[in-house]
C-alpha positions in Angstrom: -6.3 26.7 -20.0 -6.9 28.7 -16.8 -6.5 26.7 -13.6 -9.5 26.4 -11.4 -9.2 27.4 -7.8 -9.3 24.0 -6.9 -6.8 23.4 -8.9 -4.5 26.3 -7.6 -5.2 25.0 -3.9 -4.0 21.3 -4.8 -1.2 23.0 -5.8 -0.3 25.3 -2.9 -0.8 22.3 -0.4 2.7 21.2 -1.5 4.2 24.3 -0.7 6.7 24.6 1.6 8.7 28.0 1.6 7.3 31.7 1.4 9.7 32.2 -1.0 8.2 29.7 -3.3 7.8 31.2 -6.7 4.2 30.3 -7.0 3.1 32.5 -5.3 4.6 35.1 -7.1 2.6 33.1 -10.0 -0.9 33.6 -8.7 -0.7 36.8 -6.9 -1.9 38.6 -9.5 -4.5 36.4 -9.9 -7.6 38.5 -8.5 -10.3 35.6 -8.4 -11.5 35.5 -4.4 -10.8 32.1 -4.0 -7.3 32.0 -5.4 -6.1 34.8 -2.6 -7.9 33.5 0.2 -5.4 29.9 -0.7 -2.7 31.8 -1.0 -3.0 33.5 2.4 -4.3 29.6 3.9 -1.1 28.1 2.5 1.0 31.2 3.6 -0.5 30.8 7.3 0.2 27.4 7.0 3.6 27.6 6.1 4.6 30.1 9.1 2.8 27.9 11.5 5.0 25.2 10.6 8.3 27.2 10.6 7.1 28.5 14.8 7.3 24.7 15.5 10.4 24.1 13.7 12.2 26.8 15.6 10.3 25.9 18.9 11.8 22.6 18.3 15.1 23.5 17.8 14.9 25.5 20.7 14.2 22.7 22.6 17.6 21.2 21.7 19.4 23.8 23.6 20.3 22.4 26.5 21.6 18.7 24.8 23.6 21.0 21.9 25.7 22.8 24.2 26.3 19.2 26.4 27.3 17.7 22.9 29.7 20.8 22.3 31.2 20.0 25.2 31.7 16.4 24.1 29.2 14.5 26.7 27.6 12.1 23.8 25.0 10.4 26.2 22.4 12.8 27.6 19.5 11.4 29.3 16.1 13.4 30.1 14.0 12.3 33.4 10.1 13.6 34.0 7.6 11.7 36.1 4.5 11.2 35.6 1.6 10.3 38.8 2.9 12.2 41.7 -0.7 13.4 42.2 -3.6 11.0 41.6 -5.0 8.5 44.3 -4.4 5.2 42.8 -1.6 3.5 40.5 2.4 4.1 40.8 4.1 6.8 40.1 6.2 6.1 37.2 8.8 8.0 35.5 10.6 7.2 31.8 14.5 8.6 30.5 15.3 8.7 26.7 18.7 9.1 25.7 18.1 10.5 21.9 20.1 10.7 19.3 21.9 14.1 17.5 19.5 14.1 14.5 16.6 13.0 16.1 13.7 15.0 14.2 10.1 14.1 16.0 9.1 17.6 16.0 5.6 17.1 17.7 7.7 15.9 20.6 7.0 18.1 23.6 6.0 18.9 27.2 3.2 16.0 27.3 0.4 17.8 28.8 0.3 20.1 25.6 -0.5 17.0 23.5 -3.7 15.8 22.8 -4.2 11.5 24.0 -3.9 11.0 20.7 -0.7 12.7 19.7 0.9 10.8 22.6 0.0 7.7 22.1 1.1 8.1 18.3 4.4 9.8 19.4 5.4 7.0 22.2 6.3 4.4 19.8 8.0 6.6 17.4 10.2 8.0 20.3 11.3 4.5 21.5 12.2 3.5 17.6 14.2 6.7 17.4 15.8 6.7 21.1 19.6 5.5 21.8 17.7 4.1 24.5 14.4 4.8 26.5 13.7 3.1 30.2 11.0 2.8 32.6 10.7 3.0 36.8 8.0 2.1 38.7 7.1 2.7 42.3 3.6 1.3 43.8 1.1 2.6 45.6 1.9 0.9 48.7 5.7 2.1 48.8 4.7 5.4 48.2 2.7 5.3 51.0 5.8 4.2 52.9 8.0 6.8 51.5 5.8 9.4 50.3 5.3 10.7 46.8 8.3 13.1 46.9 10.8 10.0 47.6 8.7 7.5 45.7 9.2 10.1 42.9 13.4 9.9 43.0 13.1 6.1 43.3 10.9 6.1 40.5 13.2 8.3 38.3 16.3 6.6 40.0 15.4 3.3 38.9 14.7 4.9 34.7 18.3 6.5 34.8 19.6 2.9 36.4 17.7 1.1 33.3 19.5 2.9 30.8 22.3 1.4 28.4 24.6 2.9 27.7 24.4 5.0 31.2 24.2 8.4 30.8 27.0 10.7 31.2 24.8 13.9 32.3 21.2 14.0 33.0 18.2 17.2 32.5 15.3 16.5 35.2 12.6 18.2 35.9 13.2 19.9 38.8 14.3 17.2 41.0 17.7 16.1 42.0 18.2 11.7 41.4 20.1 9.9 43.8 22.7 8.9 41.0 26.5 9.9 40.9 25.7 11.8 37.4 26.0 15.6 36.6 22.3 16.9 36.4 20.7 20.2 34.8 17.3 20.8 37.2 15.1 22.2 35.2 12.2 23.7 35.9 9.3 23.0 33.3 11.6 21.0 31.6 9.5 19.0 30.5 8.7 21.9 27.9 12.7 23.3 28.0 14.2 20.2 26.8 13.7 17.5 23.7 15.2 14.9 25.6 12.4 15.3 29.3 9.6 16.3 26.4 10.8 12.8 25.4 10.8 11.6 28.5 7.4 12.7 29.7 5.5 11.5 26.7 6.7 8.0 27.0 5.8 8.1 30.9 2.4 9.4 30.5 1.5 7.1 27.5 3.2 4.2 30.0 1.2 5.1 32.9 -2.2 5.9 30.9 -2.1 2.0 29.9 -1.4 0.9 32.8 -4.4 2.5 34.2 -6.6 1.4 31.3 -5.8 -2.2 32.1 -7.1 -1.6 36.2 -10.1 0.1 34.6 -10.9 -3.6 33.5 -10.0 -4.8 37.4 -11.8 -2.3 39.1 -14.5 -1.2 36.2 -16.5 1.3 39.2 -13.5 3.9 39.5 -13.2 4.8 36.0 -10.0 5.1 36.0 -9.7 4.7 31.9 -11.1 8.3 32.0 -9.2 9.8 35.0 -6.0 7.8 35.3 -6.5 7.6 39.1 -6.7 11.6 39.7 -8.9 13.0 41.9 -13.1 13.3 39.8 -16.4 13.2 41.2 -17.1 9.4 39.5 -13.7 8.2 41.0 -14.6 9.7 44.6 -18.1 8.2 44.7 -16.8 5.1 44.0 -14.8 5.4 46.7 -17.1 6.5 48.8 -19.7 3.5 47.9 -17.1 0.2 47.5 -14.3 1.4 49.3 -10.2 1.7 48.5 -9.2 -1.0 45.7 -5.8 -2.6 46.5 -4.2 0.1 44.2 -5.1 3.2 46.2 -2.6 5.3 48.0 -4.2 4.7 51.6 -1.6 7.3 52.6 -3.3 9.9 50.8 -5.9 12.5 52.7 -9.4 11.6 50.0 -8.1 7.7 50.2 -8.1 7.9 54.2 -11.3 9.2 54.7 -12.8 5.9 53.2 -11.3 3.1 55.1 -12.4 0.3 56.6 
């Protein structure tokens, strides 16, 4: 009995190679619907071999510090240096050689949803993952810049076991460790794509529960950057304890 088309798309769904032999099988099959699956699952399968080899190219800089025999490589990104409220807060992963999350990347190409998904799965898989935190109000001592460091400084400190080399992202920590500065590294390196999806998925919470403090700034919709809701709350009730006072927008709307 002749397959259906349906029948011949159920089927291609589970393919996974070009060089699969059914398609071989239903090429010559000239019904509409039969080519248009092959060409879907086809598509399909090349779209998923791109992100295979743009994950493995984000392993570069950790395979050739393992080749070298430096077993503990941690990757640093921050997350916060620019809103008006919260902490800036910054994660490091240490991951593993056959770690194999390959959505893992630069966290501002992921959707909410992907991160949110992602963050616990990175932790389970992780040698180790840590957090650092620096407030509002000591970034307003220090500035963001330095609040930054400390923020990153306090992640790499967190770790166990330490690190023997670090990748950041374009910063230099305050640590006695070898570092690779990377800029965008976030998007360069597994280990800061790591990094920078368990900050932002950190910090994103964090907000959410001050949304329920301070309900007026909305900040479960713009993590405490810079919209026109956020600013007219500002402008009508004033800096909330969590503003960065040091900050030009903040200053204009003190007491």
């Amino acid at each position: 009995m002749k397959l259906t088309i349906s029948d011949i798309k159920k089927i291609l769904k589970e393919t996974r190679s070009l060089n699969d032999p059914l398609f071989a099988k239903f090429s010559h099959d000239s019904r509409k619907g039969v080519q248009m699956a092959i060409q879907s699952a086809k598509t399909r399968i090349q779209a998923q071999q791109r992100r295979l080899a743009a994950f493995e190219h984000r392993f570069k800089y950790e395979r050739e510090l393992w080749h070298k025999g430096i077993h503990y490589i941690a990757g640093v990104d921050e997350v916060g240096r620019g809103p008006l409220a919260g902490p800036v807060v910054a994660a490091a992963a240490i991951l593993p050689k056959d770690f194999d999350l390959i959505d893992v990347n630069d966290s501002k190409q992921l959707t909410p949803e992907k991160r949110l998904s992602l963050a616990p799965m990175i932790r389970k898989e992780a040698l180790c993952v840590s957090i650092g935190l620096v407030s509002n109000e000591k970034i307003d001592q220090f500035n963001i810049y330095q609040a930054t460091r400390m923020a990153m400084k306090q992640a790499i400190e967190s770790l166990s076991p330490s690190p023997e080399e670090i990748i950041v992202d374009a910063m230099q920590i305050n640590v006695p460790i070898d570092q690779i500065r990377l800029i965008k590294g976030d998007a360069k390196s597994i280990s800061v794509s790591a990094a920078s999806v368990v900050a932002k998925v950190y910090r994103d919470q964090l907000m959410d529960d001050y949304a329920k403090i301070y309900p007026q700034y909305d900040f479960h919709h713009n993590a405490g950057y810079s919209t026109a809701k956020h600013l007219a709350a500002l402008k009508k009730y004033g800096p909330t304890p969590i503003h960065r006072r040091s900050f030009s927008p903040v200053q204009k709307f003190l007491q």
